[in-house]
C-alpha positions as MATLAB code, in Angstrom:
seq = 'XXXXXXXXXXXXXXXXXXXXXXXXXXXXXXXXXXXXXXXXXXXXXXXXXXXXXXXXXXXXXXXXXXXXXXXXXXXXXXXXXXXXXXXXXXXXXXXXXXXXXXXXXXXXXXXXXXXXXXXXXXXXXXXXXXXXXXXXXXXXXXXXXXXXXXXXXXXXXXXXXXXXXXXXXXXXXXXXXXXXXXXXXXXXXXXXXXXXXXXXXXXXXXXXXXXXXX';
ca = [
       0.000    0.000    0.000;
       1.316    3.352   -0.967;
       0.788    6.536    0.734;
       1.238    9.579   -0.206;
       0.888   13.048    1.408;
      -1.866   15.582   -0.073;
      -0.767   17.985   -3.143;
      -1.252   20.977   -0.293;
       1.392   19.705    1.818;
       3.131   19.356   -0.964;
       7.502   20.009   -0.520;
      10.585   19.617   -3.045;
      14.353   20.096   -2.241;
      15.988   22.905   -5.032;
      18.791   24.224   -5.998;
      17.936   27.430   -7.825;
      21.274   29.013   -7.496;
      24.543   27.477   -8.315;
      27.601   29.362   -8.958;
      31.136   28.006   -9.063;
      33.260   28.124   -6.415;
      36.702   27.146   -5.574;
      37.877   24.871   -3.173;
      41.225   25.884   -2.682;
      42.606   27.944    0.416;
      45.152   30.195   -1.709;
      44.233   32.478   -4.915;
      46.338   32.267   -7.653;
      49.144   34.962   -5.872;
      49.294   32.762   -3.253;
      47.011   34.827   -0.531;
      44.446   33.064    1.880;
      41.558   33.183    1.040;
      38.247   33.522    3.784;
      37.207   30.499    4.615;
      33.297   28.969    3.174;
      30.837   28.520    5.779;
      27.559   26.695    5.182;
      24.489   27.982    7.026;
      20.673   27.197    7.017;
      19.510   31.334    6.761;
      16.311   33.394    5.171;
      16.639   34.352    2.064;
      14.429   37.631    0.881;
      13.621   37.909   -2.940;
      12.616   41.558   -4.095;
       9.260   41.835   -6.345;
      11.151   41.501   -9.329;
      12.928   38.127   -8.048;
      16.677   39.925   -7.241;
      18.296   38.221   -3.976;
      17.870   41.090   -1.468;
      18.968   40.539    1.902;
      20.033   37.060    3.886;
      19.441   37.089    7.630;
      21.249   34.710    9.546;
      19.666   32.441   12.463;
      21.882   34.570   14.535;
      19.729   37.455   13.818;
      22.892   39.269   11.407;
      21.527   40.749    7.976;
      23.501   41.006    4.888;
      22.411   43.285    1.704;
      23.585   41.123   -0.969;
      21.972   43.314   -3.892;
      24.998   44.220   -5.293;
      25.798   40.550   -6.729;
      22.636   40.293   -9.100;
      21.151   36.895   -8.171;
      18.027   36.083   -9.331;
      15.536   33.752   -9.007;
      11.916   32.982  -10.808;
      10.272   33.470   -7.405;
       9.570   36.922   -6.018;
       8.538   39.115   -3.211;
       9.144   36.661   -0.398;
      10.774   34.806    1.861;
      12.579   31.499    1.745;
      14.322   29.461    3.780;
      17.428   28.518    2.163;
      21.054   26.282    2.650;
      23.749   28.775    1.432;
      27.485   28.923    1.441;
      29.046   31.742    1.325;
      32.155   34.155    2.758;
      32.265   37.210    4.979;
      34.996   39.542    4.346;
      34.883   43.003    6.308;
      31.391   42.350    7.106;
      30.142   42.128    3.559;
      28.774   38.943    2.082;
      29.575   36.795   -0.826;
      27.444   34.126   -1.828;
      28.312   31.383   -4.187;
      25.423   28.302   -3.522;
      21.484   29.368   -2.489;
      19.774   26.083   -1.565;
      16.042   26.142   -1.025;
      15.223   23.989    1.725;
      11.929   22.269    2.344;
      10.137   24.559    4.967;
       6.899   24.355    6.129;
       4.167   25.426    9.696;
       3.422   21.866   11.257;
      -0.110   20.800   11.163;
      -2.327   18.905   13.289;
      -2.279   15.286   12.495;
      -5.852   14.647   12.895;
      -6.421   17.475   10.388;
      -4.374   15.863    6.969;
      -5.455   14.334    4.429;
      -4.107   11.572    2.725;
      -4.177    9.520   -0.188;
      -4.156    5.785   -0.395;
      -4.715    3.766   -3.516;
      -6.425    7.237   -4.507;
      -8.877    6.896   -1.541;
      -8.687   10.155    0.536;
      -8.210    9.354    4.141;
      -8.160   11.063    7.580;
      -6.507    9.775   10.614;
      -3.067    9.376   12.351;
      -2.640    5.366   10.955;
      -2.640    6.842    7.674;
       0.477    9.290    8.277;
       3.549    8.300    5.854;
       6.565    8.057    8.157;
       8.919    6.415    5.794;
      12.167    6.065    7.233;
      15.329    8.776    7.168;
      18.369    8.981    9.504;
      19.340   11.688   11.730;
      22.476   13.221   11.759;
      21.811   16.206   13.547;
      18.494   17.838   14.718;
      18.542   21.728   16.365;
      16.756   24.987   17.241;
      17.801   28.275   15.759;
      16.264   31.315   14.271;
      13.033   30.138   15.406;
      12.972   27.184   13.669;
      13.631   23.648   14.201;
      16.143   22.374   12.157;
      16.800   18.835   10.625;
      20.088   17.492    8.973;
      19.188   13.999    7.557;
      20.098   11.217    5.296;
      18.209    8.877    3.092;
      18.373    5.844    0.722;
      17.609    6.603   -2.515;
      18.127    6.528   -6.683;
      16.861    9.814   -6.741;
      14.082    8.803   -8.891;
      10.995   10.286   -8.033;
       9.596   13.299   -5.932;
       9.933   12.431   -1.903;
       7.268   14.649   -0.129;
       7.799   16.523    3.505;
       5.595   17.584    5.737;
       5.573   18.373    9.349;
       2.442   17.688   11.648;
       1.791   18.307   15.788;
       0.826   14.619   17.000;
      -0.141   16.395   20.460;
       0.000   19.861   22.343;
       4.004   20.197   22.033;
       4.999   17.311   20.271;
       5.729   17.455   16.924;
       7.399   15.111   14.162;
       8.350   14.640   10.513;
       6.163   13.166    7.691;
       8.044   11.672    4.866;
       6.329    9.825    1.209;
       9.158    7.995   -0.934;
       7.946    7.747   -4.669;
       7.203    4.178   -5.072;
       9.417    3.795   -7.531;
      12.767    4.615   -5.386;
      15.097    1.921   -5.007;
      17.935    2.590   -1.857;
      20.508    2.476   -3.257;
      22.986    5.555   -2.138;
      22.647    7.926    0.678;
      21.557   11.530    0.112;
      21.719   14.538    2.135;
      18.545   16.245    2.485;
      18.351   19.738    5.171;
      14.657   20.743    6.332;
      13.334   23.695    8.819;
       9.939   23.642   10.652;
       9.177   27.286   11.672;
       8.326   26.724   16.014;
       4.823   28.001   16.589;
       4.374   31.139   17.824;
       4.104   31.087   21.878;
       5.730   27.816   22.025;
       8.781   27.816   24.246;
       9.552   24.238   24.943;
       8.366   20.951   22.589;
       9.599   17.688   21.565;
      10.619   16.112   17.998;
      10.477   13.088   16.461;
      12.066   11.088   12.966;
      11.169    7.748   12.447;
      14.850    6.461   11.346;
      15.511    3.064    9.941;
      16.351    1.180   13.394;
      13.810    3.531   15.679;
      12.435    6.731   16.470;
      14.343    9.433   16.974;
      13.409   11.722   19.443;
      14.512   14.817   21.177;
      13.477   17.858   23.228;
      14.007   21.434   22.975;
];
């Protein structure tokens, strides 16, 4: 029996920005060069689709303008993967990642398909399996580094629901089509309710369930 998740809750991983970068720590006269850091941060997109600002989950703000990125979406926020350098506090980006990011819902309110039967009810929730390598809060958000098996054929779906007052967890649809056959690395950010000062997440993994508190 396949499930899958509803088209509204609907998430894809991608890459909309790619620039070269090297991965050397001299330039060609033989000076260091600043080092690449990789952070999860919010990307904002101007109304004609120009990469405007990036915060950090530090709360720092960077006017990237200047370097003329675009993108086909506009006016808005997105929660991205980027890696980039910071020389005398300006910013230079060289990989935007969008990264699945979505407000949890309540289980008991989702829809979801099965054999093209629309169902309701927590024993239809997909929880295929993915591994954790690291799970954190930041920026308001709670943030998800994890791995999965895969051929990368097909669209895997993401969405995050609250099982109970404060406890929240990860829904995840393979394509049934998707063989395991090597690991990917896949980043996602649920934005923490508003009011919500302490909860607890959960990943269903391969051998268990993962869970921790915040």
């Amino acid at each position: 029996m396949r499930q899958q998740l509803n088209r509204y809750i609907f998430g894809l991983l991608c890459a909309f920005c790619l620039m070269a970068c090297s991965d050397g720590s001299e330039d060609d006269n033989g000076e260091d060069l600043p080092p690449y850091i990789s952070d999860l941060v919010v990307l904002s997109l101007d109304a004609d689709g120009r990469f405007a600002t990036v915060k950090l989950d530090d709360g720092s703000t960077y006017d990237i303008r200047s370097q003329q990125l675009m993108s086909e979406v506009k006016d808005t926020l997105l929660r991205c993967l980027a890696t980039y350098t910071l020389v005398q506090g300006k910013m230079q980006v060289y990989v935007m990642q969008r990264v699945f990011c979505s407000r949890p819902m309540w289980a008991d309110s989702i829809r979801v398909s099965v054999n093209g039967e629309v169902h309701i009810g927590y024993q239809y929730l997909p929880r295929d399996p993915m591994n954790v390598v690291s799970l954190w809060k930041s920026g308001g958000y709670v943030n998800m580094h994890l791995t999965l098996m895969t051929t990368g054929k097909g669209i895997h779906q993401y969405a995050f629901c609250e099982d109970s007052v404060g406890h929240y967890s990860l829904l995840h649809s393979r394509p049934k089509d998707d063989a395991e056959s090597y690991k990917e690395h896949i980043y996602l950010s649920m934005p923490i309710p508003n009011g919500v000062e302490h909860l607890t997440f959960s990943v269903h993994t391969y051998d268990s369930i993962y869970t921790r508190d915040f």
